[in-house]
Backbone of each chain as nested JSON, in Angstrom:
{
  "chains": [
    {"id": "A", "residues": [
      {"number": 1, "name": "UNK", "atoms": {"N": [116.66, 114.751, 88.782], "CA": [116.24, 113.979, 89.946], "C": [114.739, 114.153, 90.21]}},
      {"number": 2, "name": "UNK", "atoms": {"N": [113.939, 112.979, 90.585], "CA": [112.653, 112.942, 90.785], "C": [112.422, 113.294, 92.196]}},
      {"number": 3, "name": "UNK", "atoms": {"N": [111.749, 113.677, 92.798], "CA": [111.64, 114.012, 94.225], "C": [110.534, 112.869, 94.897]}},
      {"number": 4, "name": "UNK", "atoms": {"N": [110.688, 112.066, 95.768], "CA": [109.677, 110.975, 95.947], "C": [108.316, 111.467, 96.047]}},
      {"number": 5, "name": "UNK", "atoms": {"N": [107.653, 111.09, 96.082], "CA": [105.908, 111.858, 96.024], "C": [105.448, 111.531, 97.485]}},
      {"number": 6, "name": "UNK", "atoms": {"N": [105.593, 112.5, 98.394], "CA": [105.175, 112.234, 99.787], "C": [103.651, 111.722, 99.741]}},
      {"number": 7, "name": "UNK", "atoms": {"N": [103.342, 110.154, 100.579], "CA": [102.694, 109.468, 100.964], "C": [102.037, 110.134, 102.197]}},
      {"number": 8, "name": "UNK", "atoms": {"N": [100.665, 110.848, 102.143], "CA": [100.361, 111.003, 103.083], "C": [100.268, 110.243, 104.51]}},
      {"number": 9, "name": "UNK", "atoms": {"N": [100.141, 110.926, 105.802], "CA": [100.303, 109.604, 106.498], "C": [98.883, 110.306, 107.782]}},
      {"number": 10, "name": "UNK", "atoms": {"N": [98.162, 108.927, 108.119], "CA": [97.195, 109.499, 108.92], "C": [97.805, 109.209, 110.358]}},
      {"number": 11, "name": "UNK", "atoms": {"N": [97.406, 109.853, 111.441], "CA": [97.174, 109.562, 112.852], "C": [96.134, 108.436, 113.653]}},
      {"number": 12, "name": "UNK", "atoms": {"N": [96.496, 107.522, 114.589], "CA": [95.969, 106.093, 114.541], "C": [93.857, 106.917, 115.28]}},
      {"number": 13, "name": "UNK", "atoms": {"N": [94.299, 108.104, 115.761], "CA": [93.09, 108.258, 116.535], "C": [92.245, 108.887, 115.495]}},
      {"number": 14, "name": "UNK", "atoms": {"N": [92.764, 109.03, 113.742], "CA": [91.887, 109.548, 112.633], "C": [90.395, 108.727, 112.87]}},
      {"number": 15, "name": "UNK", "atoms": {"N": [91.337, 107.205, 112.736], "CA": [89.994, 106.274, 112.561], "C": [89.163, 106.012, 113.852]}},
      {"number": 16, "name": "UNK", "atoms": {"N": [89.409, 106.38, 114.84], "CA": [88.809, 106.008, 115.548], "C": [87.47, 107.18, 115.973]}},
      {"number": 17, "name": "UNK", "atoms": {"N": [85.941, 107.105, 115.901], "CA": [85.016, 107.913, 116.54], "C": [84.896, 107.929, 118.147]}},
      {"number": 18, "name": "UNK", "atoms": {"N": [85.717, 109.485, 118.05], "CA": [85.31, 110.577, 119.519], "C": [84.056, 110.672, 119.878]}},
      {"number": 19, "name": "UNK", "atoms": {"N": [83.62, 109.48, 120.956], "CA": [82.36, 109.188, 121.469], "C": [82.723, 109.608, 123.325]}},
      {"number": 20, "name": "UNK", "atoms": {"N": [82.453, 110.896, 123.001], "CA": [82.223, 111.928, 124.586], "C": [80.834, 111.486, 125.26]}},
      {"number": 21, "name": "UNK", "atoms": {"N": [80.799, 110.629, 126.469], "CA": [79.693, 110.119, 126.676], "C": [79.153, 111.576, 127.844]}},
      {"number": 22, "name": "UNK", "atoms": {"N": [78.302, 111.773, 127.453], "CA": [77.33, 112.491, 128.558], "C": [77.6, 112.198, 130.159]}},
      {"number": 23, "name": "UNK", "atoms": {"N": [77.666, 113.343, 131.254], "CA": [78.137, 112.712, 132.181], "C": [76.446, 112.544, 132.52]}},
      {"number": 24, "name": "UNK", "atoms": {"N": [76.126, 111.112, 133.117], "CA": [74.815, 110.651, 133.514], "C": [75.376, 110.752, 134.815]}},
      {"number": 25, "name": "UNK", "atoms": {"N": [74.208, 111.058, 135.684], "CA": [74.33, 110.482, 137.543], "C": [73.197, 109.242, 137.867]}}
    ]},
    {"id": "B", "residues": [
      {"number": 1, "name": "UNK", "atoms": {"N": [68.804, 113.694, 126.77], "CA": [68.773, 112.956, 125.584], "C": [69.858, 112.411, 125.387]}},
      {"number": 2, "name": "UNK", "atoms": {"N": [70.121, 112.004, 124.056], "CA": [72.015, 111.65, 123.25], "C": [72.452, 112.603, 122.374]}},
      {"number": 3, "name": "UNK", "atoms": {"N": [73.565, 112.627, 122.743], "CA": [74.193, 113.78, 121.961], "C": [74.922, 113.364, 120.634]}},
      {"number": 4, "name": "UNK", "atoms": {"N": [74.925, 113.998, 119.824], "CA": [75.525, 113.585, 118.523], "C": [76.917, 114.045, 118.265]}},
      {"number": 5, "name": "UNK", "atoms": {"N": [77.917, 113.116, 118.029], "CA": [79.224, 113.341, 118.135], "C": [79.475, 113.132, 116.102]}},
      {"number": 6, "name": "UNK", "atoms": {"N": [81.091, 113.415, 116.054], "CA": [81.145, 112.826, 114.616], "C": [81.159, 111.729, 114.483]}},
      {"number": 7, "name": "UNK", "atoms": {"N": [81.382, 111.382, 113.127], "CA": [81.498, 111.686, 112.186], "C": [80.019, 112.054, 111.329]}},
      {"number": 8, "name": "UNK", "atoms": {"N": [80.677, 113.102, 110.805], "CA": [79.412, 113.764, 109.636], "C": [79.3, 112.798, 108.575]}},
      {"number": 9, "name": "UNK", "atoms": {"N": [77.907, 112.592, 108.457], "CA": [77.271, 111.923, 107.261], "C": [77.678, 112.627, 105.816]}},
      {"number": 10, "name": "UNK", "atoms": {"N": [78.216, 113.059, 105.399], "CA": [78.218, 114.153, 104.416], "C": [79.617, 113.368, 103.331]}},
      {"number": 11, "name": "UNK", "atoms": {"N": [80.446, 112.751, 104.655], "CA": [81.625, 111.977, 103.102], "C": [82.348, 111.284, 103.875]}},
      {"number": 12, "name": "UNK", "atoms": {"N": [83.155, 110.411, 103.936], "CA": [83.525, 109.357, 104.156], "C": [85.458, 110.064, 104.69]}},
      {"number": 13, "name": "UNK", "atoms": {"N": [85.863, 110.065, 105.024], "CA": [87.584, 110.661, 105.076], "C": [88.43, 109.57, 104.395]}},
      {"number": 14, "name": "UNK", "atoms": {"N": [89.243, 110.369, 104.253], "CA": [90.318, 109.233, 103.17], "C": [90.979, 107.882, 103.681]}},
      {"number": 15, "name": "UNK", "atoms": {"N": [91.532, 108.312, 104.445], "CA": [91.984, 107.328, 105.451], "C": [91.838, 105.617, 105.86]}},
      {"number": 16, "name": "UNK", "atoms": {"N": [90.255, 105.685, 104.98], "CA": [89.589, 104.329, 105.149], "C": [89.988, 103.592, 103.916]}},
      {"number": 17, "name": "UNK", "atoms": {"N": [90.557, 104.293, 102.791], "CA": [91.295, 103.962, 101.53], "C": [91.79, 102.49, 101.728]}},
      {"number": 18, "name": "UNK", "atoms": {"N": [91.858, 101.567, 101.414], "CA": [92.804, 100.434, 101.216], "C": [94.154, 100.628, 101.102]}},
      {"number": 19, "name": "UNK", "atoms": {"N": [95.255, 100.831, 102.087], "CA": [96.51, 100.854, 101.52], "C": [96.99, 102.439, 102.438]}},
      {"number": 20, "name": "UNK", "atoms": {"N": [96.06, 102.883, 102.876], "CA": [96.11, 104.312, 103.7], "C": [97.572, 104.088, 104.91]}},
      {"number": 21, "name": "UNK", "atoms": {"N": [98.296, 105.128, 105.047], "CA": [99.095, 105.093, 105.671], "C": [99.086, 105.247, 107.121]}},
      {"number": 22, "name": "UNK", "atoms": {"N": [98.605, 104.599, 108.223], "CA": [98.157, 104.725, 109.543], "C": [99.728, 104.933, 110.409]}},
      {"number": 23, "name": "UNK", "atoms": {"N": [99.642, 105.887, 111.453], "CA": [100.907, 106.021, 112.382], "C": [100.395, 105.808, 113.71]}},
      {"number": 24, "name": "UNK", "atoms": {"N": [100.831, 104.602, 114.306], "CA": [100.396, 104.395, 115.648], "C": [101.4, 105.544, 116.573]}},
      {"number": 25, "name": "UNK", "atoms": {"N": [100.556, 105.367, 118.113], "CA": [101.459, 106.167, 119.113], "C": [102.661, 106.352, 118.926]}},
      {"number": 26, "name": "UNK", "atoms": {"N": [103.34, 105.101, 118.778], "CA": [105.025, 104.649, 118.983], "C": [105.685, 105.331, 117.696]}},
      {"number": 27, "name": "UNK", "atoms": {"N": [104.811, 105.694, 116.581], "CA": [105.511, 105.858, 115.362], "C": [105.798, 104.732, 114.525]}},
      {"number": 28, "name": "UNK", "atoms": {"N": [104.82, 103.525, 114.981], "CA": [104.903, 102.592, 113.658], "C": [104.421, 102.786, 112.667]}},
      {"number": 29, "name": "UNK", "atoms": {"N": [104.591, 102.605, 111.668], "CA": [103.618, 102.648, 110.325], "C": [102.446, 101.304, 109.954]}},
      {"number": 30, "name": "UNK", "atoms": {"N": [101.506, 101.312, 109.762], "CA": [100.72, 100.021, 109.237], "C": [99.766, 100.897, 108.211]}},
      {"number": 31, "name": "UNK", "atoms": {"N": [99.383, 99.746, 106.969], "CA": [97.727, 100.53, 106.509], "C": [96.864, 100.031, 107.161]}},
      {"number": 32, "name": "UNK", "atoms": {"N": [95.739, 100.521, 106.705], "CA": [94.555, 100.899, 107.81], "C": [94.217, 99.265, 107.675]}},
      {"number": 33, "name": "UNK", "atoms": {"N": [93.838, 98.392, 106.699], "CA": [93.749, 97.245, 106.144], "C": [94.422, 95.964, 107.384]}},
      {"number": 34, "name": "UNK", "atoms": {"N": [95.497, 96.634, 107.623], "CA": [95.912, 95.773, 108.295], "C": [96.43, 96.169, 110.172]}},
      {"number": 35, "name": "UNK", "atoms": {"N": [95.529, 96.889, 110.663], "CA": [95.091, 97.188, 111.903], "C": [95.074, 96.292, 112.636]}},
      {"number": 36, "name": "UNK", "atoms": {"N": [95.389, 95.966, 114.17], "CA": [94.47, 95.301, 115.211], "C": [94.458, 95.77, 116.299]}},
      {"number": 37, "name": "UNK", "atoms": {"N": [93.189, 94.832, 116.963], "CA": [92.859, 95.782, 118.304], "C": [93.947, 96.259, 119.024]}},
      {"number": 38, "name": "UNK", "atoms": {"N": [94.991, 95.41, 118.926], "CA": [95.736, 95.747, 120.077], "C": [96.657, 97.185, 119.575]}},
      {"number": 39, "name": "UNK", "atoms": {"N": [96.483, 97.498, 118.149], "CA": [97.554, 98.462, 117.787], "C": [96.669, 99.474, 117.997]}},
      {"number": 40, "name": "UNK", "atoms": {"N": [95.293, 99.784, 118.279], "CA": [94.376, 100.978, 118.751], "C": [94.486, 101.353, 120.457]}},
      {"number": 41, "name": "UNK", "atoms": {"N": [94.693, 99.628, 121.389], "CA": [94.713, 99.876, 122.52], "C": [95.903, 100.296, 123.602]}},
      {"number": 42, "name": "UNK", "atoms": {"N": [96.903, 99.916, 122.434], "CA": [98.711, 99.707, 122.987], "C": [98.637, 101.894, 122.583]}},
      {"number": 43, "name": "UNK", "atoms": {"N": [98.379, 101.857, 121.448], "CA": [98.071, 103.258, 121.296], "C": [97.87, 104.218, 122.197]}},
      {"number": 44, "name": "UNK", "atoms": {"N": [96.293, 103.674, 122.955], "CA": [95.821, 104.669, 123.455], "C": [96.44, 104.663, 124.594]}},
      {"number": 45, "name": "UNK", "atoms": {"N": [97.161, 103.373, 125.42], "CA": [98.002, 103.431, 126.328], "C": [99.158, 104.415, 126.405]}},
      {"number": 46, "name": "UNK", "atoms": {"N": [99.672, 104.693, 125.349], "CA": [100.657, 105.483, 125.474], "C": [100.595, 106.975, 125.425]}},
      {"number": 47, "name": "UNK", "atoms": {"N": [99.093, 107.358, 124.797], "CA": [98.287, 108.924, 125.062], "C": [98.187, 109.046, 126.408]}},
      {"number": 48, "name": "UNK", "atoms": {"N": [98.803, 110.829, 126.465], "CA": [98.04, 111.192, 127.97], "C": [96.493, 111.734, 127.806]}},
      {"number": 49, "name": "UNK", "atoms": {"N": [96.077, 111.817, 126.527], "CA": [94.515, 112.783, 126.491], "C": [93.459, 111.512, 126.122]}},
      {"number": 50, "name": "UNK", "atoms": {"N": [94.065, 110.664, 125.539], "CA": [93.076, 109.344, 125.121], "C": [93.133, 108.28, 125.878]}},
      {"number": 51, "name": "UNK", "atoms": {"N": [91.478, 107.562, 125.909], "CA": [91.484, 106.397, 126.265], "C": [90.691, 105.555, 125.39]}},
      {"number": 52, "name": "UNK", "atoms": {"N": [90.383, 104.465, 125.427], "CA": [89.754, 103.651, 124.786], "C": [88.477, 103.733, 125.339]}},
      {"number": 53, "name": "UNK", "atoms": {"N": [87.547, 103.469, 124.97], "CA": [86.352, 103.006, 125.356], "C": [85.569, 101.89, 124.785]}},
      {"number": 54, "name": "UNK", "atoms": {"N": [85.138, 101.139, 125.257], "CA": [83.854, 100.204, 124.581], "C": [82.877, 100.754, 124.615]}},
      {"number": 55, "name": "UNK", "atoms": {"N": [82.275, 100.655, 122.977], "CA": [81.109, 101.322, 122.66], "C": [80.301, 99.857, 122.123]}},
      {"number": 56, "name": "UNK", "atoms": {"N": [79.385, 99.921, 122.841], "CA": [78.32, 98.583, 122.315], "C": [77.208, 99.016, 121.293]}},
      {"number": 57, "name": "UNK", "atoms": {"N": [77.063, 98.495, 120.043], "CA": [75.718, 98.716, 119.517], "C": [74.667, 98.433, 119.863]}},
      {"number": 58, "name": "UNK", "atoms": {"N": [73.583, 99.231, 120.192], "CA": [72.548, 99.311, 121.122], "C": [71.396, 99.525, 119.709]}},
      {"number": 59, "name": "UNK", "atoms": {"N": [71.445, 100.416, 118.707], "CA": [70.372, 100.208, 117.968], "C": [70.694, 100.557, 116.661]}},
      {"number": 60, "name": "UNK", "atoms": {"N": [70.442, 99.988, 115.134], "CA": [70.728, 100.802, 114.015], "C": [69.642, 101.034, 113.548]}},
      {"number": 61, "name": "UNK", "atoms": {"N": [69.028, 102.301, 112.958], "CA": [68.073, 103.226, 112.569], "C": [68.167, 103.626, 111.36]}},
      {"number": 62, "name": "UNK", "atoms": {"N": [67.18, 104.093, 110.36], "CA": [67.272, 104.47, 108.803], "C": [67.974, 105.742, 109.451]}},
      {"number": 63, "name": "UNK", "atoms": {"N": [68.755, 106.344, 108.624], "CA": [68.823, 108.066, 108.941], "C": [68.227, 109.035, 107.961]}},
      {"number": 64, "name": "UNK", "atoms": {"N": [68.161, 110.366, 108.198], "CA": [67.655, 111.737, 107.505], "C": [68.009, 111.773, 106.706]}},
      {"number": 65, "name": "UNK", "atoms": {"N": [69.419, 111.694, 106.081], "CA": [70.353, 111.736, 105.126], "C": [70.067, 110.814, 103.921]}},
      {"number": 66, "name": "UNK", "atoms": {"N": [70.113, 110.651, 103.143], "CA": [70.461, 109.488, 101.871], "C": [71.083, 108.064, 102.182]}},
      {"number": 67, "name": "UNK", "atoms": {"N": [71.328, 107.616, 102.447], "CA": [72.409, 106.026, 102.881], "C": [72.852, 106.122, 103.912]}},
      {"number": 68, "name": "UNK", "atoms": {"N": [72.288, 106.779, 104.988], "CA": [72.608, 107.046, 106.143], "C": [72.239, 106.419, 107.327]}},
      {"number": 69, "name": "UNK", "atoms": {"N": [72.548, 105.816, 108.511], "CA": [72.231, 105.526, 109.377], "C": [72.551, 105.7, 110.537]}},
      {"number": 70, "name": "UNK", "atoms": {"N": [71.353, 106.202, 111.62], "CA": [71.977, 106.485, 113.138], "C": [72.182, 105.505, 114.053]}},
      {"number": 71, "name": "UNK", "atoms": {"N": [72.999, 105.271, 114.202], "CA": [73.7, 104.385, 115.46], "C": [73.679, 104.544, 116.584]}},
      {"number": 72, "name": "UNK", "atoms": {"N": [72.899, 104.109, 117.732], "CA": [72.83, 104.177, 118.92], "C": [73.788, 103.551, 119.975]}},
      {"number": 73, "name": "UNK", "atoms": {"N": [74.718, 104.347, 120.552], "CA": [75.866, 103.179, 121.051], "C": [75.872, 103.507, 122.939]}},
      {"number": 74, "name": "UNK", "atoms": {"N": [76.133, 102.445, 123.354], "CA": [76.259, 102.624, 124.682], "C": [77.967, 102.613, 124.736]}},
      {"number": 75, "name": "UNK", "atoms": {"N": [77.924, 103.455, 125.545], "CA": [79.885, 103.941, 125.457], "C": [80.191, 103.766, 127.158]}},
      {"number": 76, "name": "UNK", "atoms": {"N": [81.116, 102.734, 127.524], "CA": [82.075, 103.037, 128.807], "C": [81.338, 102.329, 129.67]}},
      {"number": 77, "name": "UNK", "atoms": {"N": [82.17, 102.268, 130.662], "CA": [81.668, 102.066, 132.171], "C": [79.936, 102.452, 132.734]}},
      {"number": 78, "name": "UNK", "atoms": {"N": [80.405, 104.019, 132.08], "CA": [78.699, 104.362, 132.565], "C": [77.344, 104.265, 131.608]}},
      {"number": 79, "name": "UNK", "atoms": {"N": [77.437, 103.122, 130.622], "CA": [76.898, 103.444, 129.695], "C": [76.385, 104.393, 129.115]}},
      {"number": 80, "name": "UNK", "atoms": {"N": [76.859, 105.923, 129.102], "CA": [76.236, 106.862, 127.986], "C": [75.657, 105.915, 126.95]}},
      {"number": 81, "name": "UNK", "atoms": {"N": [74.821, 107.126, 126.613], "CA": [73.763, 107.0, 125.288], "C": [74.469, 107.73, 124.37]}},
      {"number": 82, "name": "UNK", "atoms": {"N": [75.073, 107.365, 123.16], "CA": [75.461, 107.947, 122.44], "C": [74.457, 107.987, 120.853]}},
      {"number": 83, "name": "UNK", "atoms": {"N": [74.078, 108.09, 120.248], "CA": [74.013, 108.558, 118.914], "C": [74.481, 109.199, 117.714]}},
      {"number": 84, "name": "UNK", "atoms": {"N": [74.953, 108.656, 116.681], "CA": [75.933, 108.994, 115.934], "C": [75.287, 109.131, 114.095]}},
      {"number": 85, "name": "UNK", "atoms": {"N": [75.102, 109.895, 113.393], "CA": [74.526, 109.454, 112.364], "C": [75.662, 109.406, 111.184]}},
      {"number": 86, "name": "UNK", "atoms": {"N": [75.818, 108.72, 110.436], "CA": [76.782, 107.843, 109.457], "C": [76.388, 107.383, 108.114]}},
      {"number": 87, "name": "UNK", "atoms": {"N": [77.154, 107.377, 107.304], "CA": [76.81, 107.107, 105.636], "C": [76.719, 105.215, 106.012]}},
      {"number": 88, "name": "UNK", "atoms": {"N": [76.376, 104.667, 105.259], "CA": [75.79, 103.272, 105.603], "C": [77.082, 102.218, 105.6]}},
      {"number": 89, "name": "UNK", "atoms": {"N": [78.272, 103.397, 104.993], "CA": [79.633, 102.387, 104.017], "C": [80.816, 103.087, 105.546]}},
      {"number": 90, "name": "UNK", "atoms": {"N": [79.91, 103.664, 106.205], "CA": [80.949, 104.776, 107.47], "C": [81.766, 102.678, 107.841]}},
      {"number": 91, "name": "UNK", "atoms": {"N": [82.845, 103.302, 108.112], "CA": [83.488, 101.244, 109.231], "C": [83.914, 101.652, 110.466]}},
      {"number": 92, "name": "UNK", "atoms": {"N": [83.764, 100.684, 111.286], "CA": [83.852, 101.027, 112.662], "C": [84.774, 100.18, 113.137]}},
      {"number": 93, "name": "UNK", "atoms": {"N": [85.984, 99.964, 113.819], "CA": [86.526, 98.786, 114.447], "C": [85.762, 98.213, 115.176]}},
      {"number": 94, "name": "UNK", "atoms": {"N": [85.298, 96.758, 115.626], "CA": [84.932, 96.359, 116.116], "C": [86.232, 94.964, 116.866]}},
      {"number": 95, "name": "UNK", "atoms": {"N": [85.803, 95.311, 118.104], "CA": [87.04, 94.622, 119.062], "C": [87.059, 93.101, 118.865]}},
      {"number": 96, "name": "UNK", "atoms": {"N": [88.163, 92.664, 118.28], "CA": [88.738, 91.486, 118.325], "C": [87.866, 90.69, 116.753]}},
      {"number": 97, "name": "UNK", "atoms": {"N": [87.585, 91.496, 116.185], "CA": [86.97, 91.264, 114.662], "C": [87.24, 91.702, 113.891]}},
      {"number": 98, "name": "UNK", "atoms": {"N": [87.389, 93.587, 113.764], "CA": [88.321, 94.44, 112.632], "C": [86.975, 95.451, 112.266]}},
      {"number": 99, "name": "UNK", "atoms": {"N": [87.504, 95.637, 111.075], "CA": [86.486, 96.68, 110.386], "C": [85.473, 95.97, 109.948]}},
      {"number": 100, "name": "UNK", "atoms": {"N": [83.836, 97.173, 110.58], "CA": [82.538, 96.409, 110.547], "C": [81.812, 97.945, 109.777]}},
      {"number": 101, "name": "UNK", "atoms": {"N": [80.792, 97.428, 109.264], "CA": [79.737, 98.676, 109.027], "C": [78.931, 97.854, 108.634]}},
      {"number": 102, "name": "UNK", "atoms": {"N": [77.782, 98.681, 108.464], "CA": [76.372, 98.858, 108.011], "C": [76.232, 98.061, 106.438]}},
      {"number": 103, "name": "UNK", "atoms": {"N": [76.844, 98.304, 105.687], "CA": [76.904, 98.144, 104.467], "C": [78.546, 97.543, 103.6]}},
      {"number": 104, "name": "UNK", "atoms": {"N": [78.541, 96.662, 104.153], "CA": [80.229, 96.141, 104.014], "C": [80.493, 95.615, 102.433]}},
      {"number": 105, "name": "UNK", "atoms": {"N": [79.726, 95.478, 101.936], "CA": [79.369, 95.688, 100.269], "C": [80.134, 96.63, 100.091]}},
      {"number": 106, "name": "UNK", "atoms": {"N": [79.145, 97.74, 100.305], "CA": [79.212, 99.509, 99.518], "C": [80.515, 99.97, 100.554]}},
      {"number": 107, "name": "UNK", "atoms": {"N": [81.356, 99.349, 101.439], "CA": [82.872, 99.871, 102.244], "C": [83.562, 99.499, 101.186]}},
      {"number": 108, "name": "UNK", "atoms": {"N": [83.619, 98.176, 100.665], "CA": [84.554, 97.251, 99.85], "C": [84.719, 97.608, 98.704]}},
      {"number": 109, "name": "UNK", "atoms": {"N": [83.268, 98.03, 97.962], "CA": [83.212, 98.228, 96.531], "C": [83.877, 100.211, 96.513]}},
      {"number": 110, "name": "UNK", "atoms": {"N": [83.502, 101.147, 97.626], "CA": [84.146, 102.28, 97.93], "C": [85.608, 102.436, 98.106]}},
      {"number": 111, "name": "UNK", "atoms": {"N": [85.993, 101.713, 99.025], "CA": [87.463, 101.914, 99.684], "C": [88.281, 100.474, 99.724]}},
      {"number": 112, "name": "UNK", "atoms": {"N": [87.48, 100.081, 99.093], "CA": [88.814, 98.726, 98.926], "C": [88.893, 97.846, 100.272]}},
      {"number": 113, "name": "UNK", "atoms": {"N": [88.15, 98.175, 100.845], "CA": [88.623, 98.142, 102.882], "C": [87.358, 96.818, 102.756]}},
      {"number": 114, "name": "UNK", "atoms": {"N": [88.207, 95.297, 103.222], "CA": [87.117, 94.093, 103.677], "C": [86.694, 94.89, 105.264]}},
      {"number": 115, "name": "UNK", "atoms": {"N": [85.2, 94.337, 104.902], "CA": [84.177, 94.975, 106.218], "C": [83.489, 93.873, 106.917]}},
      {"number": 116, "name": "UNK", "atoms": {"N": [83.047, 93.709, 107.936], "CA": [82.281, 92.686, 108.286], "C": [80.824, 92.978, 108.485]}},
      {"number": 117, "name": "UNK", "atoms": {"N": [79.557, 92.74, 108.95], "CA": [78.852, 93.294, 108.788], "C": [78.828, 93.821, 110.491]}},
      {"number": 118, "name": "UNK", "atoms": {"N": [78.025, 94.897, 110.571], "CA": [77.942, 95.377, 111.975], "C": [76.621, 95.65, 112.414]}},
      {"number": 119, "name": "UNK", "atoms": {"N": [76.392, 94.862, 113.491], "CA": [75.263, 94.198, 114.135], "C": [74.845, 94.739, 115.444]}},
      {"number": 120, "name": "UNK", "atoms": {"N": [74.079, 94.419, 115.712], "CA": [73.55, 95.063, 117.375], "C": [74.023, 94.147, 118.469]}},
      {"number": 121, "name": "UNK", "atoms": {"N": [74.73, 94.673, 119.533], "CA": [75.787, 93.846, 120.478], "C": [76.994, 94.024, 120.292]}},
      {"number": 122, "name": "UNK", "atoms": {"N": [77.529, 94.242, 118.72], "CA": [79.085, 94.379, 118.327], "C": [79.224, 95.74, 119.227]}},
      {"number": 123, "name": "UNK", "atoms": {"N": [80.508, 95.121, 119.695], "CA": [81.419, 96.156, 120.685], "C": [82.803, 97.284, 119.695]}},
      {"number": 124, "name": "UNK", "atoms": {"N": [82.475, 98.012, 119.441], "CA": [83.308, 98.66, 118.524], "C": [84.293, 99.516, 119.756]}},
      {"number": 125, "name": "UNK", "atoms": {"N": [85.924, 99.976, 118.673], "CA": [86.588, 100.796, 119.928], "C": [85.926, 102.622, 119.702]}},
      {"number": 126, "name": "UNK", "atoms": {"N": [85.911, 103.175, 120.356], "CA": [85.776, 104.246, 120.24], "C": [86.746, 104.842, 121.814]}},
      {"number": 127, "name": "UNK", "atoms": {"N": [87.095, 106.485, 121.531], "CA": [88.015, 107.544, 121.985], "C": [86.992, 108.26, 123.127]}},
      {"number": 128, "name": "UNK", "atoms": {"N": [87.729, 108.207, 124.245], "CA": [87.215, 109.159, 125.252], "C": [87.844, 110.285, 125.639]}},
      {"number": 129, "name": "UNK", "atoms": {"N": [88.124, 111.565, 126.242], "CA": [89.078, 112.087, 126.981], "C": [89.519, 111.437, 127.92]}},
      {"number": 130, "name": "UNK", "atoms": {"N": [90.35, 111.306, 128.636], "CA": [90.843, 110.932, 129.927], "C": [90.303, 111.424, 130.658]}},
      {"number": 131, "name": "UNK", "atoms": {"N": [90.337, 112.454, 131.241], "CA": [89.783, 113.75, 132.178], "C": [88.269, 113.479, 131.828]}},
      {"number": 132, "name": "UNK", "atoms": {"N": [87.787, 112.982, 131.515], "CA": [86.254, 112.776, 131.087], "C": [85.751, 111.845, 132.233]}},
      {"number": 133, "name": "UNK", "atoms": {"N": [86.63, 110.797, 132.677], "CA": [86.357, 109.729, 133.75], "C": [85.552, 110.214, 134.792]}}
    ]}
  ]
}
């Protein structure tokens, strides 16, 4: 028996850039 | 000043692959290829730590790096100044258009991934904390 070859899988917030805006006043 | 957030100029993450296995909030599956806005925003709706933000391109700049370029983005409500520096092939969602970069050539001929080109004004999504508000 072949064992399926696990397909990594990403998280939807991988692609997205964590842009922490500075708190301005 | 602006603070520099990721992504590092240094390599590209896999993920942007053509055919990459993406898992939204809900536990759907899509590849990255075939994304839309609404599967980033229905997403972030359902996070308690994420929100969406609109990030506007405000300026693109040569960068330090080799094929690199810094991106100046205005992010949110309060427009922060953001700055970001990026390989030229880096793709960005851009809202209600898809995947954009700098160099949509060198995305396509890299990762298989159609790019559009990304321009100054394009509104891309980008991630805030919640608690950040």
């Amino acid at each position: 028996n072949v064992e399926p070859r696990s397909v990594p899988v990403f998280p939807w917030h991988s692609l997205v850039p964590f842009l922490a805006p500075t708190q301005s006043d | 000043p602006p603070v520099s957030s990721p992504p590092s100029p240094v390599a590209l993450p896999p993920f942007f692959m053509r055919g990459s296995i993406i898992q939204l909030a809900d536990g759907e599956l899509k590849r990255v290829e075939d994304l839309k806005t609404e599967d980033f925003i229905q997403s972030a709706e359902i996070s308690n730590e994420l929100k969406i933000d609109s990030s506007t391109v405000e300026r693109i700049d040569t960068g330090q790096s080799p094929n690199a370029v810094v991106i100046q983005f205005s992010v949110g409500e309060l427009k922060a100044q953001v700055c970001v520096e990026v390989l030229v092939e880096y793709p960005f969602f851009v809202f209600g258009q898809g995947w954009s970069s700098c160099c949509p050539d060198r995305t396509t001929q890299l990762f298989e991934l159609s790019c559009a080109k990304l321009c100054v004004g394009d509104v891309c999504v980008s991630l805030t904390l919640r608690s950040l508000k």
